[in-house]
Structure formats: C-alpha cells, structure tokens
C-alpha positions in Angstrom: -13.6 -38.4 19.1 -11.7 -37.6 15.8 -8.9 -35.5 16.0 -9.0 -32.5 14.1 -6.3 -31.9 12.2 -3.9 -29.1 12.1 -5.4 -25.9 10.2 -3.3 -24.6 7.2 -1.6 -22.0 7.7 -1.2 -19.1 5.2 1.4 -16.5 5.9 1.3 -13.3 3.9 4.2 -11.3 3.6 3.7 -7.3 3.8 0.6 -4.9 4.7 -0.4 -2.0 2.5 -3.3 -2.3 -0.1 -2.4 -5.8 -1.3 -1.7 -7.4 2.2 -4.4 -5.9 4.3 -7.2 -6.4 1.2 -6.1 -10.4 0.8 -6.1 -10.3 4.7 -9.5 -9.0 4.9 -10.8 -11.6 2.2 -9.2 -14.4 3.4 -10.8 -13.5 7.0 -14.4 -13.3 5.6 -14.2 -16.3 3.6 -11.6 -19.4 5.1 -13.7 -19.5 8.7 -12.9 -22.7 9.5 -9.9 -25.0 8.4 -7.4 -22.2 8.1 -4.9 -20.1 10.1 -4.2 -16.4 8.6 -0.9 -14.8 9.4 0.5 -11.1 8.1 3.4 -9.9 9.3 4.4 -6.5 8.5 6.9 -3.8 9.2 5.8 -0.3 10.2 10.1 0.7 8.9 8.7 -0.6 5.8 6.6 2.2 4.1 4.2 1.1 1.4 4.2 2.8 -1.9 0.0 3.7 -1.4 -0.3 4.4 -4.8 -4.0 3.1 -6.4 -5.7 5.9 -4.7 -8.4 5.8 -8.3 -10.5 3.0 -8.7 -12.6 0.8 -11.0 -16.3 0.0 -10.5 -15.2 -3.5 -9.7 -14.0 -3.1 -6.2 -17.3 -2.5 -5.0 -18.0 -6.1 -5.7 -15.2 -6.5 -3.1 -16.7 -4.9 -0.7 -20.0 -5.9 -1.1 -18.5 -9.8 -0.8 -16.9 -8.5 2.6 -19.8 -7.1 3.4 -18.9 -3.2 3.7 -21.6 -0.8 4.1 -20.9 1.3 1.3 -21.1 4.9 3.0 -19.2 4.1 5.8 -16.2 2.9 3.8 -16.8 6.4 1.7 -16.2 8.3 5.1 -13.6 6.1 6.6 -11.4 6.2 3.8 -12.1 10.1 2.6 -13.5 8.6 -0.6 -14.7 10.9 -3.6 -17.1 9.3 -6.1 -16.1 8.0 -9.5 -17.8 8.2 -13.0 -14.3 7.6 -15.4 -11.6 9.2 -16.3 -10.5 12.4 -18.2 -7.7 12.4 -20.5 -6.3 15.4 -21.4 -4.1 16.5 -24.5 -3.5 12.3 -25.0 -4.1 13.0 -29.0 -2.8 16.1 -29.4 -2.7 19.3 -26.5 -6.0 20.6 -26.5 -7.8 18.0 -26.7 -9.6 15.8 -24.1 -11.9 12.7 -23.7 -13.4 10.7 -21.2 -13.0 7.0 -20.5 -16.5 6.9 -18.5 -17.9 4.2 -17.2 -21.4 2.5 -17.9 -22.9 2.4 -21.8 -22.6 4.5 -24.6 -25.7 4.9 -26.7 -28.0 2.1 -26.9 -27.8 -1.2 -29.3 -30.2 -2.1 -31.4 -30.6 -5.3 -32.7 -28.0 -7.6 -33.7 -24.8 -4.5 -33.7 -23.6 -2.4 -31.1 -24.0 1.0 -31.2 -20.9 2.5 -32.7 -21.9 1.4 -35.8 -25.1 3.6 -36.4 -23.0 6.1 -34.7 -20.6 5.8 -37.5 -22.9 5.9 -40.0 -24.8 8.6 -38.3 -21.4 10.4 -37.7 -20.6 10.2 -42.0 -24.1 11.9 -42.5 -23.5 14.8 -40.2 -26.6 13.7 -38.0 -24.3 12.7 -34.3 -22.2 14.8 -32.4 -18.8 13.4 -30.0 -19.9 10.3 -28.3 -20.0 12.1 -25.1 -23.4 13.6 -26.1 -24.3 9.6 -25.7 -22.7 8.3 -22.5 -24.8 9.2 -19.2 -21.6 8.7 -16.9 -19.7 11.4 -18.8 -22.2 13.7 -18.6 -22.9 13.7 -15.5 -19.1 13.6 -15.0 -18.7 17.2 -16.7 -21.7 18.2 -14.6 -19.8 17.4 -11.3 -23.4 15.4 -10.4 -24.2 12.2 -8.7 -26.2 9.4 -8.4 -26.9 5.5 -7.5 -29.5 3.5 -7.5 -32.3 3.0 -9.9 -32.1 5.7 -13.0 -34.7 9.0 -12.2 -36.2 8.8 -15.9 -37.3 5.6 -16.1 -36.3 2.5 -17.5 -35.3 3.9 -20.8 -32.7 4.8 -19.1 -29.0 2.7 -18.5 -27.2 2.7 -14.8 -25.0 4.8 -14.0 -21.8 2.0 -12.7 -19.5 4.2 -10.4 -16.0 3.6 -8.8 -14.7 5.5 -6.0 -11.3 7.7 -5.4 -9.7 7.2 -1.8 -7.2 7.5 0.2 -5.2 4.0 0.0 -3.5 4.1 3.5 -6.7 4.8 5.2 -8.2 2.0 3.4 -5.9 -0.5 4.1 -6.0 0.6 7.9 -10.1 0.3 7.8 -9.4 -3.3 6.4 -6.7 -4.4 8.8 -9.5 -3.5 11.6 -11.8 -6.1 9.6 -9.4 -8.4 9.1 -8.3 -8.8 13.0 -11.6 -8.9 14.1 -12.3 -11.8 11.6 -9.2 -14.0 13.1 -6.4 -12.9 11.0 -3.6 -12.2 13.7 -0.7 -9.9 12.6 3.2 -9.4 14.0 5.0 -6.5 13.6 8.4 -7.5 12.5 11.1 -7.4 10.0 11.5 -10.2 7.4 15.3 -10.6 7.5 15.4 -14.3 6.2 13.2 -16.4 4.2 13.9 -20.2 4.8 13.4 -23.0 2.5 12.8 -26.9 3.1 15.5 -29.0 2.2 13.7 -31.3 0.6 10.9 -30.2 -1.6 12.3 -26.3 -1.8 9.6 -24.9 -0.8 9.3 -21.9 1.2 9.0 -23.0 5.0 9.1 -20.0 7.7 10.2 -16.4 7.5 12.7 -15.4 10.4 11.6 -11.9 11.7 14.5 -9.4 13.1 13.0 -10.5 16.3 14.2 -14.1 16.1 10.8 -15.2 15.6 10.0 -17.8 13.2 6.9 -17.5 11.5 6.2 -21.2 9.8 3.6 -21.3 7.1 2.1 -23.4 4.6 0.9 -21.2 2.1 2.7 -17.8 1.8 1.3 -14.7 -0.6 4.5 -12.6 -1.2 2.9 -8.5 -0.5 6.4 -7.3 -0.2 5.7 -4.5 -3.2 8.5 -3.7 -5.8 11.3 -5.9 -4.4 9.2 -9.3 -4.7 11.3 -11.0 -1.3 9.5 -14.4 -1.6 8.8 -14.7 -5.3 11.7 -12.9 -6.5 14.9 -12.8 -4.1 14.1 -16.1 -2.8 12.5 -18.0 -5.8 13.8 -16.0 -8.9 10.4 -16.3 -10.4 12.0 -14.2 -13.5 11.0 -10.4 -14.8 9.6 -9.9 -18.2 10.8 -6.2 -18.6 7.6 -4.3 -20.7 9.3 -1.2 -20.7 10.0 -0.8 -24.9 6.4 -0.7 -24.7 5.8 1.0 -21.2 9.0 3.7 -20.7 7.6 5.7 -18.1 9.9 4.5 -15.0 9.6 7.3 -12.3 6.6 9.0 -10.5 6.4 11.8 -8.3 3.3 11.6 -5.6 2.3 14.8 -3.5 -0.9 15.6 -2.1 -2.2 19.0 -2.1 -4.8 21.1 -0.7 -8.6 20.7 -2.0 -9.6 23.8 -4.3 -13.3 23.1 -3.7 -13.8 21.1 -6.5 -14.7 17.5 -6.1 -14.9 16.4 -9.1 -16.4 12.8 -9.8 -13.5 11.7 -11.9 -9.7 11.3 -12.3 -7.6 13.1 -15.0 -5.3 12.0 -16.6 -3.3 15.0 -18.4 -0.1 14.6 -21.1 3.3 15.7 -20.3 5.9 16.2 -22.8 7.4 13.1 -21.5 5.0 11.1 -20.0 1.7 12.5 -17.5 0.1 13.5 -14.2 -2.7 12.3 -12.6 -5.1 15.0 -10.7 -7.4 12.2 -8.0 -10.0 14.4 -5.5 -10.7 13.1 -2.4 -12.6 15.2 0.9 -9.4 16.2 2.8 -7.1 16.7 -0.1 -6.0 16.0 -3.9 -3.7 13.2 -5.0 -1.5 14.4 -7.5 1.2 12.4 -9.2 3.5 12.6 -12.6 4.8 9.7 -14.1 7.5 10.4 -16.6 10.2 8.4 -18.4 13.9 9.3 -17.1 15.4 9.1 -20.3 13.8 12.5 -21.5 13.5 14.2 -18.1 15.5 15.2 -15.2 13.7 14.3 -11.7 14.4 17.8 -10.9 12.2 19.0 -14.1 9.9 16.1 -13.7 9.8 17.8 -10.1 9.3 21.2 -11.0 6.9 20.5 -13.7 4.3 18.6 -11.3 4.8 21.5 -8.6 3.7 23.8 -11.0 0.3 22.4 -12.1 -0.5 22.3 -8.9 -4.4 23.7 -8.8 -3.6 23.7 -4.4 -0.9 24.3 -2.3 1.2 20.8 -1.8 1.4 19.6 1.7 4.2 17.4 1.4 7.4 17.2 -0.5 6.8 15.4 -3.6 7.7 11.4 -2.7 9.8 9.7 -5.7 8.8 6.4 -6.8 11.1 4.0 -9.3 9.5 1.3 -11.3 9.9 -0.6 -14.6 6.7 -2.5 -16.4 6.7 -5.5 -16.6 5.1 -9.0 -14.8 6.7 -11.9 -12.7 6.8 -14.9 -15.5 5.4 -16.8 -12.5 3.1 -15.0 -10.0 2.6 -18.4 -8.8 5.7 -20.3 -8.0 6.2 -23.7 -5.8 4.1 -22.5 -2.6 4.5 -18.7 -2.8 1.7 -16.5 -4.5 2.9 -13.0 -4.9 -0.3 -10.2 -5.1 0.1 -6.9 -5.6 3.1 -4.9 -6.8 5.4 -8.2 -6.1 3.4 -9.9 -9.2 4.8 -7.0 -11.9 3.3 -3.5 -12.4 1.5 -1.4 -15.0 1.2 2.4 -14.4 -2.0 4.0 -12.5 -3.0 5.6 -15.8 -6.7 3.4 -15.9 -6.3 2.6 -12.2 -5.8 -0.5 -12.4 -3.6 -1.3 -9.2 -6.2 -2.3 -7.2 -7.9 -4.2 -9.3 -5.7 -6.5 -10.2 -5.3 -7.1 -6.3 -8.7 -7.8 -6.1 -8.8 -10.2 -9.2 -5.3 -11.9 -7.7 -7.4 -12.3 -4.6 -10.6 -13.8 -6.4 -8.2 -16.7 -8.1 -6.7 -17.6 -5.1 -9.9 -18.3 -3.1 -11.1 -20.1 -6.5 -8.2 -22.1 -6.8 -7.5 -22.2 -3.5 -4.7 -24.8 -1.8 -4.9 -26.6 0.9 -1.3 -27.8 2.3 -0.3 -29.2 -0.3 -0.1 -27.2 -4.0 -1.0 -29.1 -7.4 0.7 -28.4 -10.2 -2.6 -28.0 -12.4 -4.2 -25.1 -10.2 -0.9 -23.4 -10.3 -0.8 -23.6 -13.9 -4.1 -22.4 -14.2 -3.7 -19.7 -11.9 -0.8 -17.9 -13.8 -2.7 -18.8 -17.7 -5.4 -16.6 -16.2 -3.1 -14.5 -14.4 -0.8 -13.4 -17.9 -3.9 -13.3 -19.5 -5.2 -10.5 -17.5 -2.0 -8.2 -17.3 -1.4 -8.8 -20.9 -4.5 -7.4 -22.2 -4.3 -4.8 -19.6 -0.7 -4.0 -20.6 -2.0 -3.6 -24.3 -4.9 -1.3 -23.2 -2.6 1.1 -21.6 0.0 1.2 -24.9 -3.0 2.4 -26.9 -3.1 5.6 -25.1 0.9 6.0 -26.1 0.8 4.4 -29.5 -2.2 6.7 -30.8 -1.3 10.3 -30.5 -0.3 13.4 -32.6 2.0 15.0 -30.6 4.9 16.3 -31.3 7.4 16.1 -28.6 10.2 13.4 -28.8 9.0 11.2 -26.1 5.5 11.0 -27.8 6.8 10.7 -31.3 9.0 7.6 -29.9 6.0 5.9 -28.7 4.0 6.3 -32.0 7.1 4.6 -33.6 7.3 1.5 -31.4 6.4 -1.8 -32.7 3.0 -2.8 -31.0 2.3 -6.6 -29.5 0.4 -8.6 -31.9 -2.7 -8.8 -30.0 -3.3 -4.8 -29.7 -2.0 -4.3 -33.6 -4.9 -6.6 -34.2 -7.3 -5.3 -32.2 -6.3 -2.0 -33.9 -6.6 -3.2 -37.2 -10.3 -4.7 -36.3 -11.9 -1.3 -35.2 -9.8 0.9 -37.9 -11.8 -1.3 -41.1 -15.5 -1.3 -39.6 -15.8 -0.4 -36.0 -15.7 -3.9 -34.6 -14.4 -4.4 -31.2 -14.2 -8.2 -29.5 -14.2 -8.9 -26.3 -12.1 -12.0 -25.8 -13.0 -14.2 -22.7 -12.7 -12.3 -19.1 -10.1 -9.4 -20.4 -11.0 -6.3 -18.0 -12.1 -4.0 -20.4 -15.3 -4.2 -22.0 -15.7 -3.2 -25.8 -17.2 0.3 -25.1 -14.1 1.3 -22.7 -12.2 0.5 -26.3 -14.5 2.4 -28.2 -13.8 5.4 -26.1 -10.4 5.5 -26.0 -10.0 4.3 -29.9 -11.9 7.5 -31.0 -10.5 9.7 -28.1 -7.0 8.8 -29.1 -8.0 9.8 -33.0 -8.8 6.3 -34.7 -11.8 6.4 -36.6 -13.1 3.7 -38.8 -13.3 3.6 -42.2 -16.4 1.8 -42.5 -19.4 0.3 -40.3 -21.4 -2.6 -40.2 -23.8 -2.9 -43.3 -26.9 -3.6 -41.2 -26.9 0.0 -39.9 -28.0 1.3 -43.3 -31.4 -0.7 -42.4 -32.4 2.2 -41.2 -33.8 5.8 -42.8 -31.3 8.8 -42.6 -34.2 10.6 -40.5 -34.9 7.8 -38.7 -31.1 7.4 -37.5 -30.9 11.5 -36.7 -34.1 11.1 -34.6 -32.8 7.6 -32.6 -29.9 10.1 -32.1 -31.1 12.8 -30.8 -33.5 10.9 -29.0 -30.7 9.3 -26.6 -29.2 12.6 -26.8 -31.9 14.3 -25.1 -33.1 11.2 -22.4 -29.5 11.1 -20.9 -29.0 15.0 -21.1 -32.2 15.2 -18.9 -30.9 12.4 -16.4 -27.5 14.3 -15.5 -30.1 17.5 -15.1 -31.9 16.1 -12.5 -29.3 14.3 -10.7 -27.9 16.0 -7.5 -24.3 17.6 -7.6 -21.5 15.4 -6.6 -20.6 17.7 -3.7 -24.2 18.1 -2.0 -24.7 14.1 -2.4 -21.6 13.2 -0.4 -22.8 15.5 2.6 -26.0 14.6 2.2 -24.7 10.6 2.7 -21.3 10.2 3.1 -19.4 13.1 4.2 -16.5 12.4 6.7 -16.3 14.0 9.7 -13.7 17.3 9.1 
C-alpha cells in the first residue's frame, strides 16, 4: 500500500468573527488532505464589532450550507435592506444607501442619466421614489423570494443585522463538528524556523506546542503573527480616516425593528443605531482630537432611544491596512489585516472575501511566492477602494463644525478625486474589476452627500419630455405598490424566524 502522507496542517490564531468564520469554511471545504487547528483564549475578549452586514454574507452561508432561518434565530438576527445616513450633508438631512437597483436602465445608459435629465425638467422626485429596498426600508416591511408584482419588478437583495458573538459561537459548533479541533490556551510565544524564518509552532501558556504549517493570524488589533512576529508594516490611513475611538453599548429594544442600520453625524464623527430581537447595538465612533471620551461618552448615552444594559465598552483603533496581509507563511484575516470603520459594514465582509482568496489560492505546505503576490494585489485592491468609498461620506458634506470642515479640506487619494470628478461632469460612474461597491451604491451616496452632475449622457434626450415623466412615474408607482403589499418586517420574522424569548 502507499503511504499517505502527512495532512497539512493549518493553525489559526484567535476565535471571534474572523477565527470561527475561516474555521467554519475551512471545515466545509478542506475534507480530506488537511488538519485545521484554532486555538483561542476565553482571557482574550474579541472586539465583536460587525454586528451590520452586507448582502454578500449570505453567499457564505449558503456555501456552508446554513439554513437561512435558523441562523436568523440562532444569532438574534434582524433583517437588512441598507443603510440610513443621517445629517452626513448637512443636519437635517438623510439618505439611504439601500441595497438592490435604482430605477430601471434602458438601453445602452444607466438609469441616472434620464433621471438627470428628468430631474433638470422638474418631471423626477429624490431617487428614493425609485429604489424598491428603500422603500420598503422606510415602510419597516419585508420580503424574499420572487417579487409579488411580477416580473416587471427587481429583487429585493437583503443583508442581515446580528449579534456577532452569537454568531461566531453558532459557527464554532459547525466548525467542530466538521473536524476542526480547538485548544483553549494562551499564545505566549510564536516560534520561528531557523532556517527559512518561517513561522513554526505557537507555545501556549500551557507549555503546549502547537506546530503548524500554514497559520492565519485572527489575533484582532495587535496582529501577533503578522505584526509582532513578522513586522508586516502599517500604512496609517488616518489623514484620511481620523476617527480613532468607538464607544459600543447595547440597549434595550424600543419595539422598533427596523430593517436597516443608521448611521447618524456627530459633531466629530458618528453613531451607529443596529436592531436586533433581544436588543439594539449602538456605537459612536469619533476622532479624539476634537472630543473628550468622557463627551464622546455622554453624547452616545444620550441618544439613547432604550435604556443601555451595559456600560459603554471603549474601543481604540487607527485606519489603516497591513502592507502585507500575506507574509512568508502567515495570512492575517480579520482585524489583524488593517481596519476601516463599521460605517458601510464592511467588517465582515472583508473576512468573508479574505476567506474566499485563501481557499482560491490556497497553499499546500509549502507557499509560492506568486500566489502570495497575488493574494495581497487583490487583497490592497479591495481595502483601497473600500477605504475611498468611506472618505466620500467625510469629504462631501456642508457642515459646519470643525471636525467636518477638516475633512472637506483634506486632500483626497487620486483614485476617489477621479471618481469624483467622473460623476460631477455627466453622471458616469465605473465600476473597475471586483471593487465591492457597485455603481448604484455610488450613485446613492454621490447625490445623498450633495454632488449632483452637471450634465448627463446625450442619449437620454432620445426620448420625449412626456415620454420620460411617464417612464418615471411609471417605476414610481410599480415599486410603491410592491413595498404596499409586502408584509411588515416585524410580523415576517415571527411568522419565520423569530427566536425563542
């Protein structure tokens, strides 16, 4: 008989979202040919921030296989539509980045541009008239599946709004029962070869030594493997991204489950308002140089719309990325790879994408150079256009507080000044390879944050003035008679997904 040879063994460093999400995925996927370790620390708290989500993590758990209402009750999980921001132009004022279309395209240009034109001749209202997730959004209704009016009518994309310990918990239960065998211990030395410098074992408080082939650094903020050991290198983003504290408390439910997060301006930075069944996650991120913790404190008690039910847990940060998420034979995922503020919930996702280029690039026990490479192009790729996503919300305002004025001032990275630049002469928006957000979450947040184009594309004066008011109201009315018959929020999570009280 042939010998088998020894599986490879992949060690990953930390629980929380990051660990227990790559545990779960590298469970359901290596079956054969691999060994999956995770040792974690229950001294060690996690930062469980990422409580708001994107539509993309239910492709996650479809690929594990995760029946969808279960995970809803397990976790406490509120449904998703977008994301309200409030007073971002100026106080007052709010928008929604919803998920799903906005309008409907005709022909060869997308449909800002007849809203545009439509919006010159006084025949279109706010795009929100157009964009079925908002709408049903600010109705507090729900709905999946296949659209209740038709095929005229879009799909509704949704995301979901959970509690992040619980879900890591309901994923460390997958993982175990898939193979992945965890130790409870403290890291308390990270040993190198000799030779070839990569990393070799971690020694646990214990005296344990955990060897390893592969190891995915989940250590959070510190960055132990990748950072401590390695000295990947920062790059500090925080000229562009100040905000470096948070405050996170939760707070009782008022009764309102609304199907979206908000996002609402602070006078130096802003707090985020995320329902779930039990309770409300509530959190303000604010930049230290223009507030005190203590009124950064004070402030996010008193918005409050419950009573809290913990103290108010501080959180330091600075933005920024690892220059190598990848480095020798340590992949860091999660908080250790750099971070970007919650404010389109992007934590995560970017997890889950970390996760997708390490199965698709995956290493056996020995790394090459090129899939390294290619893994942090793709990797810097992703944050950066993330990273320049966010700014906009800063760069574009009419406030008038000095934090805000500050950020209108700052000199913006060439790719978003372009971008910019692009939509501000004739509505254009592109969409450059895999970057996360799609032209229409632009759009949104372009025209909620007060930049309106001069011009739009010449084709959509092909069509009659009448002709374009009647295409307008048209969509109007179909979408507006969707959200009507949809089911609210509320009575569609009892009636599927409620968890037990």
């Amino acid at each position: 008989m042939t010998e088998q040879p020894d599986p490879v063994t992949i060690v990953i460093a930390g629980g929380g979202s990051a660990g227990w999400m790559t545990a779960a995925a590298l469970g359901r996927f290596l079956e054969t040919g691999y060994r999956i370790r995770l040792i974690e620390s229950e001294e060690i708290g996690t930062v469980g921030v990422g409580e708001s989500t994107i539509p993309q993590i239910r492709l996650f758990n479809e690929a594990l296989g995760l029946d969808e209402d279960a995970f809803v009750r397990a976790t406490q999980a509120t449904f998703k539509l977008g994301i309200e921001f409030d007073g971002w132009s100026r106080p007052g004022e709010r928008y929604m980045h919803a998920f799903g279309a906005v309008g409907r395209d005709v022909g060869l240009i997308a449909f800002q541009h007849y809203w545009l034109r439509a919006r010159q001749l006084g025949l279109a209202k706010g795009l929100d008239a157009y964009a079925l997730n908002e709408l049903a959004a600010r109705g507090h209704k729900m709905h999946r599946g296949q659209p209740l009016g038709g095929a005229a009518i879009p799909d509704m994309p949704y995301a979901f709004q959970f509690d992040a310990g619980l879900y890591a918990a309901w994923l460390r239960r997958f993982a175990e029962l898939r193979g992945v065998q965890r130790t409870e211990g403290k890291v308390v030395e990270v040993i190198r070869d000799g030779e070839s410098g990569d990393v070799a074992a971690l020694l646990l408080q214990s005296g344990e030594q955990v060897a390893g082939d592969i190891f995915i650094d989940c250590t959070g903020f510190r960055g132990l493997l990748i950072e401590q050991t390695l000295a990947s290198g920062f790059e500090d983003w925080s000229h562009w991204l100040p905000c470096d504290r948070a405050l996170a408390v939760p707070s009782a439910s008022d009764g309102a489950l609304t199907p979206y997060t908000r996002a609402r301006a602070l006078a130096a930075g802003w707090q985020w308002r995320i329902p779930l069944q039990h309770r409300v996650g509530n959190g303000h991120v604010y930049c230290s140089e223009y507030l005190s913790d203590d009124e950064a404190t004070a402030l996010l008690l008193a918005n409050l719309e419950g009573a809290p039910l913990a103290d108010p847990r501080p959180l330091r940060f600075t933005a920024g990325r690892r220059k190598r998420a990848w480095k020798r034979n340590v992949i860091a995922i999660g908080l250790s790879s750099g971070f970007l503020e919650p404010l389109e919930s992007t934590s995560i996702h970017m997890i889950q994408s970390a996760i997708s280029r390490l199965l698709k690039l995956l290493p056996g026990r020995h790394v090459a150079a090129a899939d390294r490479d290619e893994y942090n192009r793709q990797t810097d790729f992703e944050i950066e256009r993330i990273r320049d996503f966010l700014i906009l919300h800063y760069a574009a305002n009419q406030r008038d507080e000095p934090f805000w004025r500050a950020r209108r001032a700052m000199t913006l990275p060439e790719t978003l000044e372009r971008k910019i630049a692009l939509f501000a002469a004739n509505g254009n928006i592109v969409r450059e390879h895999e970057e996360l957000f799609t032209e229409v979450g632009w759009l949104q947040v372009l025209v909620g944050q007060g930049i309106i184009p001069h011009g739009y594309h010449p084709l959509a004066d092909q069509i009659a003035p009448a002709e374009l008011g009647e295409y307008m109201e048209t969509i109007e009315l179909l979408y507006a008679r969707e959200a009507g018959r949809m089911p609210s929020h509320a009575e569609f999570i009892a009636r599927h997904c409620a968890a037990p009280r």
